[in-house]
Each structure stands twice: as C-alpha cells, then as structure tokens.
C-alpha positions in Angstrom: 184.4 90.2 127.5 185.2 86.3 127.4 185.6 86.7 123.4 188.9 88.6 124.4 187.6 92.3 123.0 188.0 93.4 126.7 191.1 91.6 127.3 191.5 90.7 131.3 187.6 91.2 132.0 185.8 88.4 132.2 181.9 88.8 131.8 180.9 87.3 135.7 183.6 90.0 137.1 182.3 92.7 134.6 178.7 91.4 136.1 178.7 91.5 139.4 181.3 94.7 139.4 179.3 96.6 136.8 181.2 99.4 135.0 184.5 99.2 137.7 185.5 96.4 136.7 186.5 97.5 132.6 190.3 98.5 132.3 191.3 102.3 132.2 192.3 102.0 128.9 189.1 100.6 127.5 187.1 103.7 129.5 189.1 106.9 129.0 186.9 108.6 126.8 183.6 107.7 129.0 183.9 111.5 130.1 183.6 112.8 126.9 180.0 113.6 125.8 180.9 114.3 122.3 182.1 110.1 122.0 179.8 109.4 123.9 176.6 110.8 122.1 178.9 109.9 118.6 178.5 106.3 120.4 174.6 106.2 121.1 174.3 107.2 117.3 176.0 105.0 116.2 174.1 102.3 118.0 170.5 104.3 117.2 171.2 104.8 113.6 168.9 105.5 111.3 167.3 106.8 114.3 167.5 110.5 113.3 165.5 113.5 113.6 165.9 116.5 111.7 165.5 120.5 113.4 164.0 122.9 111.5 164.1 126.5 113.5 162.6 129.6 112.1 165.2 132.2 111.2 164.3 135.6 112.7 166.2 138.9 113.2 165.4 141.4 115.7 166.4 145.1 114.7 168.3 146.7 117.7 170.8 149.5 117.6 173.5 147.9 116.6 171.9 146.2 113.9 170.5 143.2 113.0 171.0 139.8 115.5 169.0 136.4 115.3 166.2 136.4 117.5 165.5 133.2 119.9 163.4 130.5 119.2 161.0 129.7 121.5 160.9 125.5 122.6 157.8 125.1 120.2 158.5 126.9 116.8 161.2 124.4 116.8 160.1 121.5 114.4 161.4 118.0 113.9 161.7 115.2 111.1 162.4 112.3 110.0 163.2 110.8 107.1 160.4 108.0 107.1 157.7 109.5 109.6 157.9 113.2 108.7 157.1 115.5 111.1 157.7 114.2 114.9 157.5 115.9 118.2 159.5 115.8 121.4 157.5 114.2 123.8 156.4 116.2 127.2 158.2 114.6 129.2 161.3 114.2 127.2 164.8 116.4 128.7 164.6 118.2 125.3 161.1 118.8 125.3 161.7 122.6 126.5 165.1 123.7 124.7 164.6 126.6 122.8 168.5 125.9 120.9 170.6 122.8 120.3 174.2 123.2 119.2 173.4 120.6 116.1 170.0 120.3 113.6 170.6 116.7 114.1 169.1 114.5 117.3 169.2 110.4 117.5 166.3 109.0 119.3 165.6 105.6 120.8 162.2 105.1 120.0 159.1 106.9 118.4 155.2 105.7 119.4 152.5 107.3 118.0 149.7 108.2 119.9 147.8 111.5 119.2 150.9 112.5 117.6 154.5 110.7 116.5 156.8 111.6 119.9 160.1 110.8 120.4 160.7 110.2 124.3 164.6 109.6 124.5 166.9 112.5 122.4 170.7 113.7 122.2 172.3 116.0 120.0 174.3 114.3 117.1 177.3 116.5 115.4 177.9 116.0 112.1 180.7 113.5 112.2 179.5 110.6 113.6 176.5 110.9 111.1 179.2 111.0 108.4 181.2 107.9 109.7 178.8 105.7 111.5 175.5 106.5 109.1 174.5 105.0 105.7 177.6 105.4 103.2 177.8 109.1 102.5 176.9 110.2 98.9 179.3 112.4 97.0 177.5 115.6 95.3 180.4 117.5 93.7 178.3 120.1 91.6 176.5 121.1 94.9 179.6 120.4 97.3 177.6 118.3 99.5 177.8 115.0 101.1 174.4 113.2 101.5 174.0 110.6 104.1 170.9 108.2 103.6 170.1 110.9 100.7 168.4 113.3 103.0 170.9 113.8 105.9 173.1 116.6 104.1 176.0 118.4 104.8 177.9 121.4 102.5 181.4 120.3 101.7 183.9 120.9 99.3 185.1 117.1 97.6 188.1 116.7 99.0 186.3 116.7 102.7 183.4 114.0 101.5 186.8 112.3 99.8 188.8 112.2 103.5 186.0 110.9 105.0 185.0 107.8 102.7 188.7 106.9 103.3 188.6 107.4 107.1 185.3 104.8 107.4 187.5 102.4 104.9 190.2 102.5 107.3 187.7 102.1 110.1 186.1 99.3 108.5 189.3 97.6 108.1 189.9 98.0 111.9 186.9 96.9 112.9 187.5 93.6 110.9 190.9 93.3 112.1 189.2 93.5 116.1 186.8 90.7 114.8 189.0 88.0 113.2 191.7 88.9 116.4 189.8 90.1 119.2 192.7 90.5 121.0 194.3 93.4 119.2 194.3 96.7 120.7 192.8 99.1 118.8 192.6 102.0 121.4 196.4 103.5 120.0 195.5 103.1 116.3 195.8 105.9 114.0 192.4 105.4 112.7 190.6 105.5 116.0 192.9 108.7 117.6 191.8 110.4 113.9 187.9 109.7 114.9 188.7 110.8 118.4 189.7 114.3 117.1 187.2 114.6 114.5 184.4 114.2 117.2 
C-alpha cells in the first residue's frame, strides 16, 4: 500500500482496519468466486491436481445418461507426484462432481499417502493466462500448459490467448515502473474479467 499500488491506503490504516479499509474500486470483484479462485491459482501455481473420473452410463428408459461418481472413484494427479488424494479432512474430500478436472492446492505432505489438505476448483482460463506459457499444438488443436495441463482448441483460440497474457504482461509492467496507474478500467483486465 505505501508503494502507491493501493493509491490512498496506507499499510498502518490497511493494518489496523483489515480488509475495510481498501477502496471500492480496488474490491469490486471480491464477490466473485470465479476471480477469486482465478486469483488463488495464480498465486498457487504450479500447484495443480489433475481429476480423473470414470465415465459410466446407466441404461434407463429413455436411454443412455452418465451415471454418478461416487467421492472415491474420483482420482487425482499431479504433474510431479502422480497420484495424490484429498485429505479427510479436506472440504472436497466428499464431492462426488466438480464443475472443472482442474483443482490448485496449497500444500501436499506425505504421510501414508501424498494428501492435499487445502483445494479449489480452477477453470480453464486462469490456467491458460496465469500458468507456464501455453504451448501451441496445431496438428492436435490443443494448447498445453506446463506440457501436461491440456486443453482442445482450435489455433486461433491458443493464438488470442498468447496475445491476451502479452498484453497482460505489458500491464503488469506498466503497474510496476508507475505504481500509481490504475489499471482496474483497462481493456486488458475488463477482457480477463469476462473470460473468467
């Protein structure tokens, strides 16, 4: 705050007031739990477990429909560990469905397995602009973050988003050399905003 990133906050207000004391404009999108869990990872990074559920169909009389998973036949990786587990105790550790086959954790410890205590859903976008450089695969139409995160897209998608994290970059570098500039209104940041 006494850099000038939070302009009018001063760290000893932002202190003793906690979270009431940062501007309006600096905490409008605080409600949204998409930003927000696009935020945490972003900060976790590579932090990332991949799902793996089974896909089953139950027969009924209007056909086929996907049956549901059960909390453990869902199965979790990552890319240095391999297979990981939700611990116990974790919020996640009973969900039978996530919305994403992406998660960012805090931390993993291995005792008599790997767990993962802390988890939240990750959608694919903030993977694609906050994650490793994405990788281009034009025969497959994929774009490959950290070469296992993968996502099916034609080329002109993985194109649009190298040039959205170059423009973020830039932004970024602009809010560090003058920390004063407000970046809220930017084109840039209300594109991110929508994408997540």
């Amino acid at each position: 705050a006494d850099s000038g990133f939070l302009p009018g906050a001063k760290s000893s207000r932002l202190r003793s007031a906690g979270t009431k004391a940062v501007p309006a404009t600096f905490d409008r999108n605080s409600k949204s739990d998409r930003v927000v869990c696009a935020v945490i990872a972003a900060g976790l990074y590579p932090n990332i477990l991949k799902l793996k559920a089974p896909k089953r169909m139950i027969r009924t009389a209007y056909g086929a429909v996907p049956a549901e998973n059960t909390a453990k036949e869902l199965k979790f990786y990552t890319k240095s560990h391999g297979r990981a587990f939700l611990h116990p105790r974790s919020v996640n550790f009973s969900e039978k469905a996530f919305e994403t086959t992406w998660l960012a954790y805090s931390q993993m410890v291995q005792t008599s397995k790997m767990y993962v205590h802390d988890s939240t859903q990750v959608a694919p976008y903030p993977l694609l602009l906050f994650g490793d450089v994405p990788q281009i695969d034009v025969q497959n139409k994929a774009i490959a973050v950290d070469s296992w995160i993968r996502f099916s897209a034609p080329g002109r998608i993985a194109v649009l988003v190298r040039a959205l994290r170059e423009e973020l970059a830039h932004l970024l570098a602009t809010k560090l050399e003058h920390p004063a500039t407000d970046v809220t209104d930017a084109p840039v940041t209300k594109a991110i905003l929508k994408l997540l």
